[in-house]
Structure formats: structure tokens, C-alpha cells
N, C-alpha and C positions, 0 to 999 in steps of 0.2 A: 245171187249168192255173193258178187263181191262187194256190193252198195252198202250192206251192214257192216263188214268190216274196213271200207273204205272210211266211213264215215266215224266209227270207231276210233279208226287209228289216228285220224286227223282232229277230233276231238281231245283224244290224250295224249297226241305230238303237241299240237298247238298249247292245250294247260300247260304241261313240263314244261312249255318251252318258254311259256310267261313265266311262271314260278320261279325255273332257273333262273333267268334273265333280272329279277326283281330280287331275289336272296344275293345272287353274287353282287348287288351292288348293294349291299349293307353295310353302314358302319363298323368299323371296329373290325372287319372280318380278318382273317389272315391273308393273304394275298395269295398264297399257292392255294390255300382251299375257295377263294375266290375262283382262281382260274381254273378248279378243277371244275367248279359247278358253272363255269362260261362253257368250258368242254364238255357236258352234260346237254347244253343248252344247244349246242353248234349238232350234235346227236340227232335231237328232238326234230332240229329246223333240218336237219336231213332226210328224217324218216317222213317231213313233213311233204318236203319236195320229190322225194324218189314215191311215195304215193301218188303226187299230180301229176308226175310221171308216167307211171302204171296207168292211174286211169287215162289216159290220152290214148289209150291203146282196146280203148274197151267201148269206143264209139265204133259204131256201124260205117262210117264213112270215114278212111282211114286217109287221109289226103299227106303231101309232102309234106305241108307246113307241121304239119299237127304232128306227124313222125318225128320230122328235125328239132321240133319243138320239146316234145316230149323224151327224146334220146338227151336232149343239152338237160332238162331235168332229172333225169335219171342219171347225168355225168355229175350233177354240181350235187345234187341230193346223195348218191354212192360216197363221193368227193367228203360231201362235209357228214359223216357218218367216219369215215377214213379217220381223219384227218382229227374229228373230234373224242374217239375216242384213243386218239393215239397220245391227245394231250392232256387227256383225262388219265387216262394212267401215269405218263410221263409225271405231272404236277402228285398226284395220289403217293409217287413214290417216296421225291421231291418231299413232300409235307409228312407222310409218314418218318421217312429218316432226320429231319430237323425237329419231330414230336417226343421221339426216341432220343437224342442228343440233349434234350430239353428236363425230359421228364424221368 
């Protein structure tokens, strides 16, 4: 039951998280909506990590390493899900009010 959407979700974290990564570094772009779509991409590479996290937990033979291991992915993967979409709004707001000022 969880291998299809393990693999699912690590499928379309990982695309969005190319995508993102390759659009915000485009010419010409605006620099806050640059960094909105880095904090899109900081999202993706979280949900990418707190998955290899989950699955660490989903082996039969549950040993210290593989716990310790899988707890720090599940801290830095939560972390950058956190952290990314706090600067994805922050910048969203950021670019929205200098659009408005503009236009």
C-alpha cells in the first residue's frame, strides 16, 4: 500500500523540484518571483527527503542507524518544507505589493 505512493510522490517532488530549480534561474526574471519559485523548489526537495524518511521506517529490520538516520531526514525534510514555504509566501507578498505599486 505505501510503495505506490512512495514512489509517486518522489517522482513529482523530484520533477517540481527540477522544474523549479531550472525556471528560477531564468533570465530576465524578477528577483522576488525568482525566489519565490527557489521556495517552491526548497518545498519539493523537502517532501522529497521527509519521504526517505518515512520510508526508513517501513523496513522489517528496524536497526539504530536506520532510525537515527531516518529521524535527521525527517528533521531536515519537515525543516525544509518549514522554512520553504515560509519564504515562498514571505517573497509572494514581497512581489505582489511592488506589482501593485507598479502597475
Amino acid at each position: 500500500m505505501w510503495y505506490p505512493f512512495f514512489l509517486t510522490g518522489m517522482a513529482a517532488a523530484l520533477i517540481l523540484s527540477v522544474y523549479f530549480s531550472i525556471t528560477a534561474r531564468q533570465r530576465g526574471m524578477h528577483p522576488l518571483a525568482s525566489r519565490m519559485t527557489l521556495g517552491k523548489m526548497n518545498v519539493s526537495l523537502g517532501f522529497v527527503l521527509t519521504l526517505l524518511g518515512i520510508n526508513q521506517f517501513t523496513f522489517e529490520d528496524l536497526t539504530t542507524v536506520r532510525i537515527v538516520v531516518a529521524l535527521i531526514l525527517l528533521f531536515v525534510g519537515l525543516t525544509n518544507v518549514l522554512f520553504g514555504t515560509r519564504n515562498y509566501l514571505r517573497f509572494r507578498r514581497e512581489w505582489l505589493a511592488t506589482r501593485n505599486q507598479n502597475g
